[in-house]
C-alpha positions as CSV (number, residue, x, y, z in Angstrom):
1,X,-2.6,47.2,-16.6
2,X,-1.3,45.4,-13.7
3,X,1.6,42.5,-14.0
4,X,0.5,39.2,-12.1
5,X,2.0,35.8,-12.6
6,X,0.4,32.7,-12.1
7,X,2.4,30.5,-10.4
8,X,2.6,27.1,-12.0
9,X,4.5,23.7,-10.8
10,X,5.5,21.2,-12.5
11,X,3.7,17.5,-11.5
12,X,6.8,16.8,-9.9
13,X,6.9,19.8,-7.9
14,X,2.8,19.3,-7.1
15,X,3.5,15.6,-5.9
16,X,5.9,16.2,-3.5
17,X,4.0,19.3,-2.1
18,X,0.8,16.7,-1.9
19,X,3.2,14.1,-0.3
20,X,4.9,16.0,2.1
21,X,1.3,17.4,3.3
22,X,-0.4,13.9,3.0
23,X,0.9,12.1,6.4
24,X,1.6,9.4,4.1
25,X,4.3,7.6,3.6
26,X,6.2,6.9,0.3
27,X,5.7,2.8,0.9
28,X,1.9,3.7,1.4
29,X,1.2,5.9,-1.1
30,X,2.9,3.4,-3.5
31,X,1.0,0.3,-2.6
32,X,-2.6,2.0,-3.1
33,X,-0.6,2.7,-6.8
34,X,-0.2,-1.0,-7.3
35,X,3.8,-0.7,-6.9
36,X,6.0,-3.1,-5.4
37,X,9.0,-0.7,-4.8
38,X,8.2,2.4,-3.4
39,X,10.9,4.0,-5.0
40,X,8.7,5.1,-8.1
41,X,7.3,8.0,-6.0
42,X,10.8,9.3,-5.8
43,X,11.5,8.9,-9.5
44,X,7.8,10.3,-9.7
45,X,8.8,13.2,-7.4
46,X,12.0,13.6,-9.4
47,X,10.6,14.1,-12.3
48,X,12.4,11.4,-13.9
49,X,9.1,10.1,-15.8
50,X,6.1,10.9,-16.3
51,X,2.8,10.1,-13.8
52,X,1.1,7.1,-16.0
53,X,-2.3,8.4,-16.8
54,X,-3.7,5.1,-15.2
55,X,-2.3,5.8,-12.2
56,X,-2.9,9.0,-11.9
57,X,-6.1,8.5,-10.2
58,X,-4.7,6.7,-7.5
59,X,-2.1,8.8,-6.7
60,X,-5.2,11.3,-6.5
């Protein structure tokens, strides 16, 4: 039996891959969220709290 490991990423750790490999910026990618302040994709980023499940299809 072989040993493999899926490995798995937190949401945190997927957004800032998806970020980083978007082109987009942080202020962008916030205004198509519907945020003022663009530093909720930090917090987002940071896992600090949780993506809100109606905006997780923007962020999409």
């Amino acid at each position: 039996m072989s040993s493999k490991f899926i490995e798995r990423k937190t949401v945190a750790e997927y957004l800032t891959d998806a970020i980083a490999h978007s082109g987009k910026t942080q202020k962008l990618i916030s205004q198509e969220m519907g945020y003022d302040n663009p530093n909720i994709i930090t917090i987002l980023k940071q896992g600090l709290t949780p993506v809100p499940l109606k905006k997780s299809r923007p962020i999409c």
